[in-house]
Every structure is written in structure tokens, then in C-alpha cells.
C-alpha positions, 0 to 999 in steps of 0.5 A, a space after each residue: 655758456 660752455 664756459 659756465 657749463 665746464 666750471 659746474 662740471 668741476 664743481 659738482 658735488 656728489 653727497 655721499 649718504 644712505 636713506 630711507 629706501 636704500 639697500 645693501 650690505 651697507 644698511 646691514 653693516 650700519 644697522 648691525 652698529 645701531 643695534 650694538 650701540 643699543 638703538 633699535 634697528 630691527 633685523 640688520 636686514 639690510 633694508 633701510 625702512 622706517 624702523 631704521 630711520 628712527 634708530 639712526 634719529 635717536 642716534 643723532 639726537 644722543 650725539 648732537 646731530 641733526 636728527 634727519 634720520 640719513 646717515 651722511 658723512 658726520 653721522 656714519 663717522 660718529 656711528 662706524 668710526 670711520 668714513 663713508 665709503 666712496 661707493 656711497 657717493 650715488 652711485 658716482 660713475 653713473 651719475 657722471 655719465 648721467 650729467 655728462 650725456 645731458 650736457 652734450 646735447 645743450 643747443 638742440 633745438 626744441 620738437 614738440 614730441 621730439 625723442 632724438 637729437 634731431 629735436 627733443 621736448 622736455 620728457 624726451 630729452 630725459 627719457 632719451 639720457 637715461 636710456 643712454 646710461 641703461 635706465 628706462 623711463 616712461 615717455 611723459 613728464 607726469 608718467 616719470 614723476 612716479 617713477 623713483 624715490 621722491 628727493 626734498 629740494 634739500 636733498 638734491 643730488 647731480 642726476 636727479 630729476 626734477 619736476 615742475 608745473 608750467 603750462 598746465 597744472 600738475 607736472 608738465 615739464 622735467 629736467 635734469 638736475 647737474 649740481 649748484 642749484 642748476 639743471 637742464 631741460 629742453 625749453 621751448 624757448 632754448 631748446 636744450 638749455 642750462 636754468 637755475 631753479 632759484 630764478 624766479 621763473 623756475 622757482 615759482 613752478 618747482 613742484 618736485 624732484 626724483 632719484 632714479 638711481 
């Protein structure tokens, strides 16, 4: 198990791109170029909302890029003429801590309610991570799925959180995604364990993810 987990550690990919819901000078630099390249961007702002998406798509369409309406990588290189800064890269550092204390705590034991190392169930271990990197989310795995921006399975980034519907319907399990299709969560079955959510038991009970960060 330690063996797999440290490889993944090493291989992590942390996607640098900006999207629908982002903010920051960043958006405004990016939305100040689509407007000077003619794509209607509104006020450069800074606020990366549903006038920007359809600027950034016509742009991608004019340039034979897949018309996503996210600027990553090939899309800000075409745009600005250069590459996209590291800092974009989900907040990296963050996202590190965030998988980082998530691993550490792989072999505890299941507690039904459990919040503490001692013991976690699955909404406990992810409130418990994140409040540890100074990010504070409601206790029950339902309460957390509203939190944040929803991610496509597409998407997913190293820190999300992803949902799924088990013993009940609706959301009633969450983990913790750390990269290359796996994720970590506390089972009943393990404890604190690492699962890949193309198996087919996780993968028939995925119901959503979200960014937190």
C-alpha cells in the first residue's frame, strides 16, 4: 500500500487552468486580451462569469481549440503568448498539504461519527484534512456537497472532494481525490483507505465532486 501511495505522491498532476467562477488579476489580464483580440469579454473585471466563458469559447473556436470555455495551458498560450503562471496550478502548495495530511492518516480504523485520528467515518476524515490546512466544512457528507464550485469527473484536480451515494440515496459517502483516478476516504470496510473510482464498486456510486480551494 505505502509502496502505491508514494508513486502516486510523485506523479500527481497539478493542471494549471482558470474557469468559470475564478477571480483575480489573472481573469482581469485575460479578459483585457479577449477584448483587445476583438471577443467580448465585458469589463475586465476580474470576475470569470458566463460572459467571459463564451468569449474565451469563441476564441478557442477561431483557433482550433477545444471550445471548453477554460483557459489552460494551450488556450492562455495562444491567448497571451506565453505560459501560464505556476501560481494558476490550484493553488499547488495548498493542494499538496491537502493530499499530503490525507494520506498520513491511511490505517485508521473506522468510528461511526469518529472526527479524530483515534476514529473517523467518511465526512469526519475530510472535515478533519481540511480543517487542518485552514479550511472549514460542515460535518455531514450531504452538507459538504454544497459547499464549493461543482467539478465534472473530467475536470478533477488532486484536493477535490468527491461524492458518492452508498447505503443510502442521495450523497452519503465522500473522499478525497489525490490524483490518477484514485481518492481516499474512510470505509467501513478499511478504515482510511486509497480506491480508484473507475472500480466498479465506486464507479457505479459516483455521483459528483467539488473544489474547495
Amino acid at each position: 500500500m505505502f509502496t502505491v501511495v508514494f508513486c502516486l505522491v510523485g506523479t500527481f498532476a497539478y493542471a494549471a487552468a482558470l474557469e468559470k467562477g475564478d477571480s483575480g488579476s489573472d481573469v482581469a489580464e485575460i479578459q483585457a486580451q479577449l477584448n483587445a483580440c476583438g471577443y467580448n469579454a465585458g469589463n475586465a473585471d476580474g470576475d470569470f462569469g458566463s460572459l467571459t466563458v463564451a468569449a474565451v469559447k469563441a476564441f478557442q473556436r477561431d483557433r482550433g481549440l477545444e471550445d471548453d470555455g477554460i483557459v489552460g495551458e494551450a488556450t492562455y498560450r495562444a491567448l497571451m503568448g506565453r505560459e501560464i503562471p505556476a501560481s494558476r496550478a490550484g493553488s499547488t502548495a495548498s493542494v499538496r498539504r491537502i493530499v499530503q495530511t490525507a494520506l498520513r492518516y491511511q490505517g485508521v480504523p473506522y468510528v461511526f461519527g469518529g472526527v479524530s485520528p483515534s476514529g473517523f467515518d467518511c465526512s469526519g476524515f475530510v472535515r478533519f484534512v481540511f480543517a487542518n490546512n485552514g479550511i472549514y466544512l460542515p460535518r455531514a457528507a450531504d452538507e459538504q456537497y454544497d459547499y464549493g464550485r461543482p467539478v465534472s469527473r473530467s475536470r478533477l484536480q488532486p484536493g477535490d472532494t468527491v461524492y458518492f451515494s452508498t447505503y443510502a440515496s442521495g450523497v452519503s459517502h465522500v473522499g478525497i481525490y489525490i490524483g490518477d483516478g484514485y481518492f481516499v476516504s474512510a470505509t467501513s470496510s478499511q478504515g482510511v483507505a486509497i480506491a480508484s473510482l473507475d472500480s466498479g464498486y465506486w464507479g457505479a456510486r459516483y455521483i459528483g465532486a467539488r473544489r474547495m480551494m
